[in-house]
One Martini backbone bead per residue (centre of mass of N, CA, C, O) as a GRO file, in nm:
protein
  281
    1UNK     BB    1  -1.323   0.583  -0.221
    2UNK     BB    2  -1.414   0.381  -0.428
    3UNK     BB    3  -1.722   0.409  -0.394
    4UNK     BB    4  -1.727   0.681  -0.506
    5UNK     BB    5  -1.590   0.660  -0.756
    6UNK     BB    6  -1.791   0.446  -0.854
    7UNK     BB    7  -2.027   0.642  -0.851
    8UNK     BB    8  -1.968   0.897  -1.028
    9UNK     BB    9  -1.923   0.731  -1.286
   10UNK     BB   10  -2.186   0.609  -1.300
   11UNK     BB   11  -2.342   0.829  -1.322
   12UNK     BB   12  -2.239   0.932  -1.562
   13UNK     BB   13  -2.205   0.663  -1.778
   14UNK     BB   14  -2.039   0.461  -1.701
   15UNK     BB   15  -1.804   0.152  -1.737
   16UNK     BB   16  -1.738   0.047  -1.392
   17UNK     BB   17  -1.496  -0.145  -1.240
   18UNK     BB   18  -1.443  -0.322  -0.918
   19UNK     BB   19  -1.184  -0.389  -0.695
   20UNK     BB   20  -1.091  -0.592  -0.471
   21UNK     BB   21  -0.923  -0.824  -0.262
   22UNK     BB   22  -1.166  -0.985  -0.215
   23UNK     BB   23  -1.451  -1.188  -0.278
   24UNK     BB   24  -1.575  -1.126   0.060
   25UNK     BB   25  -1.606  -0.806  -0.052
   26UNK     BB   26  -1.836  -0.752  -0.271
   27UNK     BB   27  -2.085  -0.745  -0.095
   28UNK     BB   28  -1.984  -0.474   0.062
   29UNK     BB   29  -1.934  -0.317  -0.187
   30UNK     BB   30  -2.184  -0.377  -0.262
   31UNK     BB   31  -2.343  -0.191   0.014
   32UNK     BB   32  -2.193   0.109  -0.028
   33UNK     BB   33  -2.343   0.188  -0.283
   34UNK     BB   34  -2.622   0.163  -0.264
   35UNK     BB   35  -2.626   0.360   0.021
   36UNK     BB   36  -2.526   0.614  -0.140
   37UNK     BB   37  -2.754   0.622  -0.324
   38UNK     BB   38  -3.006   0.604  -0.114
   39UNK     BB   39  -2.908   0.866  -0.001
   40UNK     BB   40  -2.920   1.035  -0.290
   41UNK     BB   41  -3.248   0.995  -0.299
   42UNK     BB   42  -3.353   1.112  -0.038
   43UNK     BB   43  -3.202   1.378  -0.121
   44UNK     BB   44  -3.284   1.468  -0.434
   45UNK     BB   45  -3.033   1.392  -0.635
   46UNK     BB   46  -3.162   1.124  -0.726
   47UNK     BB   47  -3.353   0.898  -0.916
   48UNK     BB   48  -3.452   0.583  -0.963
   49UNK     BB   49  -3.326   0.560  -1.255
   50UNK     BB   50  -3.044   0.626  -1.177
   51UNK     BB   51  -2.994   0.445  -0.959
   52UNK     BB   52  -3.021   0.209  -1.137
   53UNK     BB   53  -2.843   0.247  -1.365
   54UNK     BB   54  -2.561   0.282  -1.192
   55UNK     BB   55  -2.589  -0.015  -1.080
   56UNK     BB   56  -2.556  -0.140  -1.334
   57UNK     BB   57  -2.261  -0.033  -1.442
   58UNK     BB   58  -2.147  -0.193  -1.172
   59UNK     BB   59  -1.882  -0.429  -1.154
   60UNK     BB   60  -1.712  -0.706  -0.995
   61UNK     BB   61  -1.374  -0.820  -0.812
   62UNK     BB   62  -1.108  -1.021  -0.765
   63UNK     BB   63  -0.963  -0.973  -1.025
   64UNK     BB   64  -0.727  -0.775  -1.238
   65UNK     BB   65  -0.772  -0.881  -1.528
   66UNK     BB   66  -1.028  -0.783  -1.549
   67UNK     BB   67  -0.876  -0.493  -1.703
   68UNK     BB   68  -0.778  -0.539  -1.978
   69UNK     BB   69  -0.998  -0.313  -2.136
   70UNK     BB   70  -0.927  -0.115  -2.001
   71UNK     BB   71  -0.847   0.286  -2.027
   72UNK     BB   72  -0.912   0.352  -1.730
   73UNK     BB   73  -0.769   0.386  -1.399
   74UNK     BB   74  -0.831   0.373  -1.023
   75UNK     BB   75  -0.608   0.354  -0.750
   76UNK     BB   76  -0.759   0.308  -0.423
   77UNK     BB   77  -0.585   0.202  -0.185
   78UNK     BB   78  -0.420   0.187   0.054
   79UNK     BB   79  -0.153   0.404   0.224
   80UNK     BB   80   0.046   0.186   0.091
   81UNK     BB   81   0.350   0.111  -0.117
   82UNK     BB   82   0.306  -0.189  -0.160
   83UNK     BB   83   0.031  -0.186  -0.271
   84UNK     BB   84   0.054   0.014  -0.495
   85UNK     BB   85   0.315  -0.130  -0.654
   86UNK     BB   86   0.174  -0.393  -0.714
   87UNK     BB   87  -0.097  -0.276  -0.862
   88UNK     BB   88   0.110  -0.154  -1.093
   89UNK     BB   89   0.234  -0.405  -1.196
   90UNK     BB   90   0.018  -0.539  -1.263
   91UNK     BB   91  -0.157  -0.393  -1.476
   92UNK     BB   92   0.026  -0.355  -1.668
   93UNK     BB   93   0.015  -0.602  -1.768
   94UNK     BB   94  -0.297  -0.643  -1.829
   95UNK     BB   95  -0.333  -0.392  -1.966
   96UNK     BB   96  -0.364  -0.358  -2.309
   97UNK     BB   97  -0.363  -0.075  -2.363
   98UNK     BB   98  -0.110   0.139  -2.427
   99UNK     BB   99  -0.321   0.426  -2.357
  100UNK     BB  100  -0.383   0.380  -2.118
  101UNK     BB  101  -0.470   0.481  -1.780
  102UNK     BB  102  -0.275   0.542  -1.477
  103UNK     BB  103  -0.424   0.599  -1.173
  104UNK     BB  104  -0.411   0.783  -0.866
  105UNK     BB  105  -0.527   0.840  -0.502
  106UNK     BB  106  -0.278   0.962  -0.377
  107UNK     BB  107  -0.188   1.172  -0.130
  108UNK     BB  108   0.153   1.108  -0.105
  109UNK     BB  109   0.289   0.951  -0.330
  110UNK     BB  110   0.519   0.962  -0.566
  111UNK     BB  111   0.445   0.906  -0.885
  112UNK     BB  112   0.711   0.800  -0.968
  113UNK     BB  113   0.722   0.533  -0.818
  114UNK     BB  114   0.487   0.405  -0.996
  115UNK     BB  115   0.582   0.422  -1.259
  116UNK     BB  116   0.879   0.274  -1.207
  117UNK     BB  117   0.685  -0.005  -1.243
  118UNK     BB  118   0.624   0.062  -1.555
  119UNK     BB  119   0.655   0.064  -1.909
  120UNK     BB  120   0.450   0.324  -1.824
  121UNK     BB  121   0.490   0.634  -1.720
  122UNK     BB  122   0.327   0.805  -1.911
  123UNK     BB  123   0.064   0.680  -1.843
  124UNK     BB  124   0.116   0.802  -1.540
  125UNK     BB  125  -0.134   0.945  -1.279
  126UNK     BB  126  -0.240   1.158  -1.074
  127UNK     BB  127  -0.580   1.123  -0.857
  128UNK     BB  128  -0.719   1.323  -0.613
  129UNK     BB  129  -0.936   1.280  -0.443
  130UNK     BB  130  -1.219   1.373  -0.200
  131UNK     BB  131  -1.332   1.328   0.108
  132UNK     BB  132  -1.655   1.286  -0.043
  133UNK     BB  133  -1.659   1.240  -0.395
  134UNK     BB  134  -1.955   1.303  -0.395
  135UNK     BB  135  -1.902   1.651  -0.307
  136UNK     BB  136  -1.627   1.704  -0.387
  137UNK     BB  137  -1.477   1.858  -0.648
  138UNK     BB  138  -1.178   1.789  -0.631
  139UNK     BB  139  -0.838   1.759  -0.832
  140UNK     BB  140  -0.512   1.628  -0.825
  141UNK     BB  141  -0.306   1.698  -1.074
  142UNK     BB  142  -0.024   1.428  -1.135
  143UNK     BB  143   0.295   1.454  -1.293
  144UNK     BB  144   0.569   1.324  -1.379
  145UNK     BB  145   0.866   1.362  -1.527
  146UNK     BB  146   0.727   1.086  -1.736
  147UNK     BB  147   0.479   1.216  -1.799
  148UNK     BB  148   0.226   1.318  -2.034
  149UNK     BB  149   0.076   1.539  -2.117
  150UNK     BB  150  -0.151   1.369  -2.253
  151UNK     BB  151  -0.257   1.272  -2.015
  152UNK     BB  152  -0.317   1.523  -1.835
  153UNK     BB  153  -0.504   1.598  -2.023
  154UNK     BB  154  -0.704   1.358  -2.098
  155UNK     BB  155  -0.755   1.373  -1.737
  156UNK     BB  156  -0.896   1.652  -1.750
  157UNK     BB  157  -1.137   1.584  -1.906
  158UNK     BB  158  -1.260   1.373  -1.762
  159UNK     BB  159  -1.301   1.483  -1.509
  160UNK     BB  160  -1.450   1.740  -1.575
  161UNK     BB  161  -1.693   1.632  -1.809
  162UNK     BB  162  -1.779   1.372  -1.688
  163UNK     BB  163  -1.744   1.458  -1.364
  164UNK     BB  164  -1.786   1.748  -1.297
  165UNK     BB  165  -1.459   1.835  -1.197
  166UNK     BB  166  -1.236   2.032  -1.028
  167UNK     BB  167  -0.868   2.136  -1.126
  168UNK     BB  168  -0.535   2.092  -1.005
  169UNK     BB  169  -0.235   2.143  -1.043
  170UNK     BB  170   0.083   1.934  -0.956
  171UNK     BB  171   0.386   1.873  -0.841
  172UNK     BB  172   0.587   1.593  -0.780
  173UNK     BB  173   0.512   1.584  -0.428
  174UNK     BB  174   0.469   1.531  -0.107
  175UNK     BB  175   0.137   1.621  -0.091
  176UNK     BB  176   0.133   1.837  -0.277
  177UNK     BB  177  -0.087   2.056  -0.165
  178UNK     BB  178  -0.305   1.999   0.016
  179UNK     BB  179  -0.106   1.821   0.243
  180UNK     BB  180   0.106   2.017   0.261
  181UNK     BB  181  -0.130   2.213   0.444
  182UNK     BB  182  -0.267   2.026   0.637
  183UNK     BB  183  -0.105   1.840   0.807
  184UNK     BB  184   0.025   2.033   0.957
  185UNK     BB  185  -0.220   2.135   1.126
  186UNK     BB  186  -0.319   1.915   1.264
  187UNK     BB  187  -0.063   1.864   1.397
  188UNK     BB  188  -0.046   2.084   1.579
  189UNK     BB  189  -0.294   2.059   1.742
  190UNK     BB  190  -0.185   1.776   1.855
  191UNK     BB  191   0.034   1.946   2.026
  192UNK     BB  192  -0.115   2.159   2.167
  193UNK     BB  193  -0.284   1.923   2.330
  194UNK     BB  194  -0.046   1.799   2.445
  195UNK     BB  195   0.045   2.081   2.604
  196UNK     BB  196  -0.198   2.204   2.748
  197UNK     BB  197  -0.328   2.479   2.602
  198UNK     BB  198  -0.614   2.301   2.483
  199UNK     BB  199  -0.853   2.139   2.413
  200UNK     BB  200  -1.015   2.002   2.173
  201UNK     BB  201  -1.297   2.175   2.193
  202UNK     BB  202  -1.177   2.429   2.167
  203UNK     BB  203  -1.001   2.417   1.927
  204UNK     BB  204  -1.216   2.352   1.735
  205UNK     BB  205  -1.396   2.628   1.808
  206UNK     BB  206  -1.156   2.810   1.725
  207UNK     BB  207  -1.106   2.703   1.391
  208UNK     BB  208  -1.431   2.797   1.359
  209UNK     BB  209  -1.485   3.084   1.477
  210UNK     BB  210  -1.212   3.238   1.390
  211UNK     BB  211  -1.112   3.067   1.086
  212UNK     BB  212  -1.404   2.950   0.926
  213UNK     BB  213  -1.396   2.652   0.978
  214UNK     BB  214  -1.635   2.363   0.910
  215UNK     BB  215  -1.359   2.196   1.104
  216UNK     BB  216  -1.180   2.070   1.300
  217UNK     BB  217  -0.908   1.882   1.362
  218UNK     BB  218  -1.032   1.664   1.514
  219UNK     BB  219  -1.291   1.602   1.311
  220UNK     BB  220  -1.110   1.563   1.069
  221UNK     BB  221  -0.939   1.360   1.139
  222UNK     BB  222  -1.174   1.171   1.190
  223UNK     BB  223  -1.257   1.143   0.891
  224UNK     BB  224  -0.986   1.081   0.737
  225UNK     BB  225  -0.792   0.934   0.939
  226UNK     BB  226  -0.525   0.854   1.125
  227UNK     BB  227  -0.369   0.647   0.925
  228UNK     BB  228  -0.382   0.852   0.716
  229UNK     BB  229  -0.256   1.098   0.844
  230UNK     BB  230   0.019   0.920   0.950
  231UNK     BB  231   0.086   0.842   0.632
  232UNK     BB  232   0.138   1.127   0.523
  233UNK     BB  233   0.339   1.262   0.738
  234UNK     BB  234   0.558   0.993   0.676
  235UNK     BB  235   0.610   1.097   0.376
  236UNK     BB  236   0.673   1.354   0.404
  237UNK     BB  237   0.912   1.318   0.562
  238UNK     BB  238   1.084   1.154   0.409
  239UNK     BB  239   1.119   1.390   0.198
  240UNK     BB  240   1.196   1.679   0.411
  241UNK     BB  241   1.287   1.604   0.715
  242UNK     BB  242   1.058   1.834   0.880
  243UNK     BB  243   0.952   1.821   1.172
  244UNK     BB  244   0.631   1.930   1.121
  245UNK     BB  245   0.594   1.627   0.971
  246UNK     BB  246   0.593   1.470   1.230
  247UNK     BB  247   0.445   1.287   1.415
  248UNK     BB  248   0.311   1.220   1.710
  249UNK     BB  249   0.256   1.047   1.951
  250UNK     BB  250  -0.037   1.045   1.968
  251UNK     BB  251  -0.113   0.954   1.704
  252UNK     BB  252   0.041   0.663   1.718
  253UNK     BB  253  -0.094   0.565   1.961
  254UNK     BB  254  -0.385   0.554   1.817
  255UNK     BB  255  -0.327   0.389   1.606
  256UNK     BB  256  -0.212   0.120   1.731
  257UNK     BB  257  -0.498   0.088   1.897
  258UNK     BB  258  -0.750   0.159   1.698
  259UNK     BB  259  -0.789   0.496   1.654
  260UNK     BB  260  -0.907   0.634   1.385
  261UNK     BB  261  -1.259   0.740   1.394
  262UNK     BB  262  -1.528   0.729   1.195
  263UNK     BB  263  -1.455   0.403   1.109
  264UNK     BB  264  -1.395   0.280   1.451
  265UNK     BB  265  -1.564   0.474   1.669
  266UNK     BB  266  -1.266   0.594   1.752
  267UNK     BB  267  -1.121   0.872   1.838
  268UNK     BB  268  -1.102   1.144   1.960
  269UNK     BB  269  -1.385   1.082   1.898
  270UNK     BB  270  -1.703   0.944   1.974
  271UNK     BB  271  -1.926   0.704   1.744
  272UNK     BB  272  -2.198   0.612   1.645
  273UNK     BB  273  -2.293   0.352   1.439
  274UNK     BB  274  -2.431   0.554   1.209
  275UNK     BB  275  -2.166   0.717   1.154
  276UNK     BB  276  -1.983   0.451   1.086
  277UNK     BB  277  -2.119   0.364   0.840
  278UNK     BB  278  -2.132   0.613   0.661
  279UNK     BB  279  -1.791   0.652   0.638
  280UNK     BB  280  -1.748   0.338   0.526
  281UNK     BB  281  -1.940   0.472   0.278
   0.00000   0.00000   0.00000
């Protein structure tokens, strides 16, 4: 998702700036961004100047300080409340100016959480962007009880005119609107198949063909992530704590062993070296 962010923001011609955990993922960083350049080049989505001028646009940290200057932040670490939490902490403290805007790609936890780690907790805003960013057109922007109307709408100004996404409201529950919708559905489908009523491919083959989903659930589940799935499951029931939001056994038992999805070459289905490669780019 990060690199996605920074491709988009780059193409749109603004200036940069992307943190990673530590200095040596920075070369994977520019190596995940290339890659989605060359690869937006080869379909013939942008020229060889524009891929140059973005990649000029962009460049890399390992330290958050280095954010003193930014305007607009949008944090999209791990779905783990304590990175979260870290990042937004740190964050208050380094960015200077105080009308900057301190975004989240958050797909469940309530921006409130992060807000009330902040001195500015009104300038505190969900932007949930939709993987992959640079294809999907949406975004949902979520204030909490503290943000000020001002920053969401600053916030749509930004998505919308520069970024040429369009964006839906929502306000700050876990799981937004997409997710609220989207995650009981996955999970419905693995307990389908937990109980043996039809396999993963038949089940998959039956919401691609009867209701015209361009992919079926278990397919979408290993492209968003296992351990993703897994990790909004558990944000929503625990805001909700309606049986229908609790993980499966077998969605646990695959995240535990490293079963993640097209990111880690083996989830519900097997994929080539080269499906790995692109998911994690």
């Amino acid at each position: 998702m990060g690199a996605g962010l920074a491709e988009v923001c780059a193409r749109a011609g603004l200036d940069v700036l992307v943190a990673v955990s530590r200095p040596a993922r920075i070369a994977d960083g520019r190596r995940k961004l290339v890659g989605s350049l060359d690869h937006a080049l080869r379909k013939g989505k942008i020229t060889e100047a524009d891929c140059d001028a973005a990649l000029s646009r962009v460049s890399f940290t390992a330290d958050l300080t280095d954010f003193a200057d930014r305007q607009f932040v949008i944090e999209a670490g791990p779905e783990r409340e304590s990175v979260k939490l870290d990042v937004f902490t740190t964050l208050d403290k380094v960015v200077e100016d105080p009308d900057a805007i301190l975004g989240s790609n958050t797909s469940s936890f309530p921006i409130i959480q992060l807000g009330r780690v902040t001195n500015r907790p009104g300038k505190v805003v969900g932007t949930h962007f939709f993987n992959p960013v640079t294809v999907l057109p949406l975004v949902e922007l979520v204030g909490s009880v503290l943000t000020e109307e001002e920053t969401v709408a600053t916030a749509e100004t930004f998505v919308t005119d520069v970024l040429g996404k369009q964006v839906v409201r929502t306000k700050d529950r876990s799981g937004f609107v997409v997710n609220a919708l989207l995650i009981p559905y996955l999970l419905s489908a693995i307990r389908v198949y937990e109980s043996g009523v039809a396999t993963m491919t038949d089940i998959d083959k039956a919401m691609k063909l009867g209701c015209a989903h361009p992919m079926g659930p278990f397919e979408l589940s290993d492209l968003i992530g296992l351990d993703i799935v897994q990790a909004i499951s558990e944000s929503l029931y625990g805001e909700y704590r309606e049986p229908h939001y609790s993980p499966p056994p077998l969605l646990a038992r695959m995240v535990s062993a490293g079963l993640l999805g097209k990111k880690s070459g083996r989830g519900f289905y097997d994929y080539p070296p080269a499906a790995v490669h692109k998911a994690a780019a």
